[in-house]
BAKERO-669479 format. One record per atom (N, C-alpha, C, O, CB): x, z, y. Coordinates in steps of 0.1 Angstrom, whole numbers, plus 5000, padded with zeros to 4 digits. Glycine has a CB too. Layout:
XZY ...
END
This chain:
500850004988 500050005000 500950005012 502150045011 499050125000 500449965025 501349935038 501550085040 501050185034 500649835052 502450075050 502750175060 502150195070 502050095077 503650175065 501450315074 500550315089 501050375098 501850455096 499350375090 500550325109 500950375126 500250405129 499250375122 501350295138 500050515144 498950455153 500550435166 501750445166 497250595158 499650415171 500250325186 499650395200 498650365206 499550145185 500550485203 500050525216 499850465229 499550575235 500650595219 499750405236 499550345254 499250415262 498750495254 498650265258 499050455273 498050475290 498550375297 499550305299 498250645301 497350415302 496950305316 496150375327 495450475325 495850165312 496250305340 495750355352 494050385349 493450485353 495950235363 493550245340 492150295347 491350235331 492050195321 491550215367 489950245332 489050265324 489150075319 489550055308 487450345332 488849995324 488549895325 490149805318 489949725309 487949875340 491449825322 492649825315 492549835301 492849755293 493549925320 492049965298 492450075285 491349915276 491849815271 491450335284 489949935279 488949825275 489949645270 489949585259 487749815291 490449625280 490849515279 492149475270 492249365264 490949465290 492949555270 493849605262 493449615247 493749545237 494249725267 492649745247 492349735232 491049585225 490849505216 491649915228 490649615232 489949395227 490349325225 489749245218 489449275232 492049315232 492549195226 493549225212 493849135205 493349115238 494149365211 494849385205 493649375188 493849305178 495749525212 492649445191 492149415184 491349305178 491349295165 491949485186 490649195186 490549055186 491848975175 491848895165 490649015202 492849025184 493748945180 494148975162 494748895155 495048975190 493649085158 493449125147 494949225142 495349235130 492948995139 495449275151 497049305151 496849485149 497949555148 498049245169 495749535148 494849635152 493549655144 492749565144 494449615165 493249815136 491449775132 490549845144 489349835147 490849875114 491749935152 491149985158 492350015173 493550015174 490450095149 490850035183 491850115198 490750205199 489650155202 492250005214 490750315199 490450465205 490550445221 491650385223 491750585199 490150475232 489950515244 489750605251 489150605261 489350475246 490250705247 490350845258 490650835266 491550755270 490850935256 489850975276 490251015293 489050995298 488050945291 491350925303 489151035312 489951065320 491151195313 490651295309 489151095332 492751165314 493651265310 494251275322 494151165327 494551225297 494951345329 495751425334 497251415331 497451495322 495251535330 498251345334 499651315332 500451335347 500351275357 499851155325 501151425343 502551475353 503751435350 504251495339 502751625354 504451365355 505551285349 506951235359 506751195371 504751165344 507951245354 509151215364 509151085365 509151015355 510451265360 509151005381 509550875381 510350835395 510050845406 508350795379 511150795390 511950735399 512550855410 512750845422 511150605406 512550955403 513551095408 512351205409 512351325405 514651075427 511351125415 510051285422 508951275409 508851175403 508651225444 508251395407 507851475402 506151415405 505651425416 508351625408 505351335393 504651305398 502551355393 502251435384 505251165398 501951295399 500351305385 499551175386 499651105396 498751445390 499151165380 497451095377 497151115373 497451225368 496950995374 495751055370 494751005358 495350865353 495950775360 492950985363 495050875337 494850815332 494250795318 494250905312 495350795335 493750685311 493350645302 493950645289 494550535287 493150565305 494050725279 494850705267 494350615253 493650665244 494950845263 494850505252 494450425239 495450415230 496650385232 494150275241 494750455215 495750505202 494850385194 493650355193 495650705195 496150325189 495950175181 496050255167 496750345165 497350015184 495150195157 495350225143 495850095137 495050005137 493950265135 497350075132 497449935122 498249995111 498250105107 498249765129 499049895107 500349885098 501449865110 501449825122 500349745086 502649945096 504049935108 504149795111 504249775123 505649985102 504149705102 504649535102 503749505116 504149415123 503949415085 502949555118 502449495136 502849535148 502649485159 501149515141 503849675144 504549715159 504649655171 504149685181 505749735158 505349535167 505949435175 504649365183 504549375195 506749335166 504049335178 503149225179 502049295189 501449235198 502549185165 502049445185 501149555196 501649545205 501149515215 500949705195 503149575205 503949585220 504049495226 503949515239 505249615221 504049355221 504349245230 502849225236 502849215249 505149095222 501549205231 500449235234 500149345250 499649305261 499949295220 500549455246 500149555250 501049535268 500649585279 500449685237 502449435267 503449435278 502449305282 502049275293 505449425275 502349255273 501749105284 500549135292 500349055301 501148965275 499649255291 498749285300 498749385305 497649405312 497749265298 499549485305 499649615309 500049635326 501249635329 500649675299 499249655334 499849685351 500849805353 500949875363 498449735363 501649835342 502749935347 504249855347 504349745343 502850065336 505149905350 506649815351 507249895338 507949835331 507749835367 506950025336 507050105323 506150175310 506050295307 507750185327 505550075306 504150125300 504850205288 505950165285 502849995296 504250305279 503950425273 503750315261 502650245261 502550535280 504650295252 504350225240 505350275229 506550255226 504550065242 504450365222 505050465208 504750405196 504250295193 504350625206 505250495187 504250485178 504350575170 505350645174 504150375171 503650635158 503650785150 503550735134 503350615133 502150895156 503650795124 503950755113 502550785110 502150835121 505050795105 501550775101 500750815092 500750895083 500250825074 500450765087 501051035079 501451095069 500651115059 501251175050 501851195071 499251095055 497851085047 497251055053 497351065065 497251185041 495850985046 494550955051 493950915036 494250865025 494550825064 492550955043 491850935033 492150775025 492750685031 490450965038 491650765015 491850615007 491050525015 491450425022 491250594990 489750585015 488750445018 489350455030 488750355033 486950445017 489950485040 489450465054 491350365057 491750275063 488950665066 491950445049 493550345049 493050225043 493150115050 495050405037 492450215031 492350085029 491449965038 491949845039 491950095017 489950025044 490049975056 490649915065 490449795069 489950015059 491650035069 492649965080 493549845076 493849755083 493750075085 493949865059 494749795055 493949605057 494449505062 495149885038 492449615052 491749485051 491949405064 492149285065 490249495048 491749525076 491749475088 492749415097 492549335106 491349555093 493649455094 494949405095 496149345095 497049325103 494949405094 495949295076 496649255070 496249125068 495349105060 496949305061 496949035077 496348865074 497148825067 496948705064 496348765085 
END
């Protein structure tokens, strides 16, 4: 069976996080994008001490799409340093991995 990710991002605003995960998922690279927030992020940039809001979207795929999320995720993203992780999968239920696995795996 594959290896799973999820895939972390933020973005400025509600309507971003939306368009982002539609295509990632359209594109079929993705079974899923999660959309949380409004979140709260304090963060160092460019020396000063900063906040917003923003939008948190967590991609469910396989590792073999990393790439394919990131380059996705940089071609429409309005930051100059966007928030592109990713986390391993350590269990999940069968039916719901294998799911992800159908959705996925072209």
């Amino acid at each position: 069976m594959a290896e799973f990710i999820q895939v972390f991002t933020t973005v400025g605003d509600r309507d971003e996080a939306e368009l982002i995960s539609r295509t990632v998922v359209e594109e079929g690279i993705a079974a899923c994008g999660q959309i949380m927030g409004p979140v709260s992020s304090i963060y160092r940039w460019e020396g000063k001490v900063e906040s917003s809001v923003e939008w948190l979207v967590i991609f469910k795929t396989v590792s073999g799409n990393y790439n394919k999320i990131e380059q996705a995720v940089r071609r429409i993203h309005s930051y100059d340093v966007p928030e592109i992780i990713a986390v391993p999968v350590i269990e999940g239920s069968r039916e719901y991995l294998s799911w992800l696995s159908k959705e996925t795996l072209h």
